[in-house]
FIZA-690215 format. One record per residue (C-alpha): residue in one letter; x, y, z. Coordinates in steps of 0.2 Angstrom, whole numbers, padded with zeros to 4 digits, always signed. Example, Ala and Ser with C-alpha at 12.3 -4.5 7.8 and 13.67 -1.06 7.14 Angstrom:
// FIZA-690215
A+0062-0022+0039S+0068-0005+0036
***
This chain:
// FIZA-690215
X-0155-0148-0081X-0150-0133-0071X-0160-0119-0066X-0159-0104-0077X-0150-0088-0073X-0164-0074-0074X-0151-0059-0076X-0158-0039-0072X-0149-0026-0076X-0131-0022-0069X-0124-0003-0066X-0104-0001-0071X-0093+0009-0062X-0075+0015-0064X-0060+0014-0048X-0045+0018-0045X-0031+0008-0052X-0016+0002-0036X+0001-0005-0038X+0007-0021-0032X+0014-0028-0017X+0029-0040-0014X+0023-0057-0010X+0035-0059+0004X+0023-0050+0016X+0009-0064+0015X+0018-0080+0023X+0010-0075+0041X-0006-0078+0036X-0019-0063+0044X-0011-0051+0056X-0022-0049+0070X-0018-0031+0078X-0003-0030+0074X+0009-0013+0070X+0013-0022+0052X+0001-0019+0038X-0003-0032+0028X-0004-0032+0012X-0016-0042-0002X-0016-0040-0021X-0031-0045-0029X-0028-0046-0045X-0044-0040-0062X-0044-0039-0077X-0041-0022-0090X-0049-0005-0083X-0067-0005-0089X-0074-0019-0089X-0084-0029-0075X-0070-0040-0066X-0060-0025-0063X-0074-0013-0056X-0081-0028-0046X-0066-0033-0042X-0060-0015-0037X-0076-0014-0026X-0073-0030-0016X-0056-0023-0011X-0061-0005-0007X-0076-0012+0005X-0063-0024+0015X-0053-0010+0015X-0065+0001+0025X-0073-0013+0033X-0055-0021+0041X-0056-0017+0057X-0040-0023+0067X-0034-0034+0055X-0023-0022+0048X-0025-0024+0031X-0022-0016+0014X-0031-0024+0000X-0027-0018-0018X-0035-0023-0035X-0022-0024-0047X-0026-0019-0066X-0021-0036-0076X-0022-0045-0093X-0038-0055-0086X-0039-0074-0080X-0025-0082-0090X-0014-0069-0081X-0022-0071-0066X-0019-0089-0064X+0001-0086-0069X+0002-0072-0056X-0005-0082-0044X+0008-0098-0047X+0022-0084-0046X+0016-0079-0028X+0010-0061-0035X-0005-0060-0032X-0015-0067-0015X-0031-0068-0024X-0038-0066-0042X-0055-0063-0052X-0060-0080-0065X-0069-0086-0076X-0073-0102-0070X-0071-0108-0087X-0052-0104-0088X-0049-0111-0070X-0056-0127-0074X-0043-0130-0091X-0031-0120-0078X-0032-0132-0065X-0030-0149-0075X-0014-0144-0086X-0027-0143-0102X-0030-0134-0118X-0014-0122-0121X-0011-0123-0101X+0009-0128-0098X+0007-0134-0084X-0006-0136-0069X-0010-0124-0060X-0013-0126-0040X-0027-0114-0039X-0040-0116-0027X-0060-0109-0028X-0062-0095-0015X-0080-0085-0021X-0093-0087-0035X-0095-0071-0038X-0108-0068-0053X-0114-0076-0069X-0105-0073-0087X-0115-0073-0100X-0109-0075-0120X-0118-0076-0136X-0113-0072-0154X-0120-0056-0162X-0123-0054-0179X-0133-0037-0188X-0152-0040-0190X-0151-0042-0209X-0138-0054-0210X-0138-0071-0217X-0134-0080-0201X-0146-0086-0190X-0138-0101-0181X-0122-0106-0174X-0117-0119-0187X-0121-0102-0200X-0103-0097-0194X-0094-0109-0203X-0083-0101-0216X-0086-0081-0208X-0078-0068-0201X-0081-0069-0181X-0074-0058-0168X-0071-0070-0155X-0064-0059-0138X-0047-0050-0135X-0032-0060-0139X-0024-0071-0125X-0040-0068-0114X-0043-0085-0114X-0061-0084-0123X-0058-0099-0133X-0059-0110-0118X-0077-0108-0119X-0079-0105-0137X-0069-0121-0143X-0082-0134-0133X-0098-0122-0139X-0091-0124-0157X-0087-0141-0155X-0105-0144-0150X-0112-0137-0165X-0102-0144-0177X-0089-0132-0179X-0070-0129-0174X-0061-0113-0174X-0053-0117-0190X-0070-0116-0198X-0070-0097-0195X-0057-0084-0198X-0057-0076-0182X-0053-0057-0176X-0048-0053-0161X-0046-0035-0149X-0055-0027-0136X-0072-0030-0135X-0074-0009-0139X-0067-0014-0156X-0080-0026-0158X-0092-0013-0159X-0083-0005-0173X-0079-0022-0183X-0095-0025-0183X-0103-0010-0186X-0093-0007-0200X-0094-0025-0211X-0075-0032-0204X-0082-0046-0193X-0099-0054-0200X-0102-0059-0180X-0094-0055-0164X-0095-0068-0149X-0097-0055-0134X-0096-0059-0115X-0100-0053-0099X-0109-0047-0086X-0127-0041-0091X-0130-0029-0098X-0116-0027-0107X-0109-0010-0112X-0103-0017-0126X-0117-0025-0133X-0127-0011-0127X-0118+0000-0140X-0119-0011-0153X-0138-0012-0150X-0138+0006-0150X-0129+0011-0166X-0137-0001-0176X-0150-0016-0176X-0143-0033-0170X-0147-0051-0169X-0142-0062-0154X-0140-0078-0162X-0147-0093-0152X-0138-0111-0147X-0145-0125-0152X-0154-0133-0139X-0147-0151-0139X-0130-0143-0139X-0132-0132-0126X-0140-0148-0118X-0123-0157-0120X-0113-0141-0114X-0122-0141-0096X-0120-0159-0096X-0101-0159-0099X-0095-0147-0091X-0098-0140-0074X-0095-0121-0078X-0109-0120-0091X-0126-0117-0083X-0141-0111-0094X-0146-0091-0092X-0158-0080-0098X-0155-0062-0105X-0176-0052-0102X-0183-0044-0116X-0180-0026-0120X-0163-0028-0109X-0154-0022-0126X-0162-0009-0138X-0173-0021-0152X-0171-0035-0142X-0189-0038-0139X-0192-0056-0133X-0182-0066-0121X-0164-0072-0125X-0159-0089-0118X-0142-0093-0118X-0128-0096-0109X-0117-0094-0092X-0101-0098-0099X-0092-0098-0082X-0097-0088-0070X-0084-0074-0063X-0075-0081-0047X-0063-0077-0033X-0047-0089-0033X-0032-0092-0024X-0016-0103-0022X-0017-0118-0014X-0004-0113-0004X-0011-0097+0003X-0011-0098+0022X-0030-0106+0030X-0033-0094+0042X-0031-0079+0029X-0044-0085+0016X-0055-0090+0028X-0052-0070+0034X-0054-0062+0017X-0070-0073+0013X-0078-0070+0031X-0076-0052+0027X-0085-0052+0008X-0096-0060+0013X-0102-0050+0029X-0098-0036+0016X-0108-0042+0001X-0125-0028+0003X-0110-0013+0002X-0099-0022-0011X-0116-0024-0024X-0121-0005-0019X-0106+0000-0029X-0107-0012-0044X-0125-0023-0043X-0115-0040-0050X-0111-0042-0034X-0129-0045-0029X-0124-0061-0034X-0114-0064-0020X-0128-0075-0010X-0130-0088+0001X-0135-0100-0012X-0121-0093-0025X-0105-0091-0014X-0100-0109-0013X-0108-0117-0030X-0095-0130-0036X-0090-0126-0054X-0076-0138-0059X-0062-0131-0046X-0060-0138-0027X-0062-0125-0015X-0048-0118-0003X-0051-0129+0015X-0050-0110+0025X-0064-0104+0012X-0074-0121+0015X-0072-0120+0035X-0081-0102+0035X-0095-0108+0024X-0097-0124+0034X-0099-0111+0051X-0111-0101+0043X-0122-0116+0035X-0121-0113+0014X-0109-0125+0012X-0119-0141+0000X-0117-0157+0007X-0117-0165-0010X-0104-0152-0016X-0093-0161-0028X-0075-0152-0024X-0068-0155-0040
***
């Protein structure tokens, strides 16, 4: 069994939205004092939520910190993972925000994927943590309660169900057992508060605003895992990991929630992307990391025993070499 996530609490902050950047410009590799700028798209996720403000974050500290490298860096405003992992195949995007649960399917052709996607591990960022959510007075009290309800289960074409088929699965459910809604995790809130959805799965970093408003406006019950299921889950597959949510983190939540990281946010690129840049971009978040998580605290996630944790996806060789230099990389790492 692995070692539980404690989470404390996360601050949210909003950045400023940049355009892309043709691709052609990256086939160099890092320009080294050079009169051409060089430009790198990362790309989010929606305004608002944590992939793009930490994401925005990571590419405003390189920025400053870039020194003769002569770079730009942008975060680009996407539709999320799915997107990501597309934009990355098409030569887009140099880097992207995951969740490590999407990659994995990503990566092997698998679920609704077309096709396999050559994406590479660069960063584990920070945990993602997802639990139904039902009001305090309401008949539900397990996972296997679901079957036959209206459940909010994340925005459409997000990719959510990547991690919410198998946790169905290992409760005896499928998503045919449920008549599902889908939005913005805002309109969660709403369907919930006003008797359209009898539970909402919800997902992210912790806290989150999301949650946190639905806590607010009215009393909630986050609705545990079974612990034989979630025992099967962490055995399965690589991307869950048990985490715990501390009492009193969400209004009337009064004892300790222990749940699920259901793939935790990472930094990808193409396997094609040159060495010698990733190694680059991944020397300077890190070196960057106490600035990056002054500006949005997931980020404090980005430590030496985090950065290089295997979660289903092989890691980029330019992003392994750094970590071997600086030590974090695990000798019993299994990059796959």
């Amino acid at each position: 069994m692995r070692t539980a996530i404690d989470f404390r609490p996360l601050l949210t902050c909003t950045l400023a939205l940049s355009t892309f950047a043709s691709a052609a410009l990256f086939s160099t590799g890092c320009n080294r004092g050079g009169d051409k700028r060089q430009f790198i798209s990362v790309g989010t996720a929606p305004v608002g939520g944590a992939f793009y403000t930490v994401g925005s974050a990571v590419c405003e500290v390189v920025n400053e910190q870039a020194g003769d490298s002569n770079w730009r860096v942008s975060a680009e405003a996407t539709g999320g993972s799915m997107e990501n992992l597309r934009l990355l195949t098409q030569g887009k995007l140099q880097f992207a925000m995951s969740n490590s649960s999407i990659t994995y399917f990503a990566v092997r052709g698998e679920g609704d994927w077309e096709q396999k996607h050559d994406a590479r591990a660069v960063m584990t960022l920070f945990p993602n943590v997802a639990m139904f959510v039902t009001p305090a007075g309401s008949e539900i009290e397990t996972v296997a309660d679901l079957k036959g309800k209206r459940v909010y289960l994340g925005p459409e074409g997000a990719g959510f169900e990547y991690f919410v088929k198998p946790i169905l699965e290992a409760h005896g459910l499928t998503i045919a057992d449920l008549t599902p809604r889908y939005g913005s995790q805002q309109s969660a809130v709403d369907l919930l508060g006003d008797g359209a959805v009898d539970a909402a799965m919800i997902g992210g970093g912790v806290p989150n605003p999301a949650l946190a408003q639905m806590a607010q406006a009215n009393p909630i019950r986050l609705i545990p895992y079974d612990d034989a299921a979630k025992e099967k889950l962490i055995n399965e597959y690589p991307f869950f990991e048990a985490a715990s949510i501390p009492a009193g983190t969400y209004a009337g939540i009064d004892e300790e929630y222990n749940g699920l990281n259901v793939g935790s946010a990472h930094l990808i690129t193409h396997a094609s992307i040159d060495d010698q840049l990733v190694y680059d971009f991944v020397k300077k978040v890190y070196e960057s990391r106490e600035q990056i998580a002054s500006r949005h605290r997931a980020a404090k996630d980005i430590t030496p025993e985090n950065v290089a944790k295997a979660n289903g996806t092989e890691f980029h060789p330019g992003a392994i070499r750094y970590y071997e230099e600086i030590g974090v990389w695990p000798t019993t790492v299994k990059n796959d």
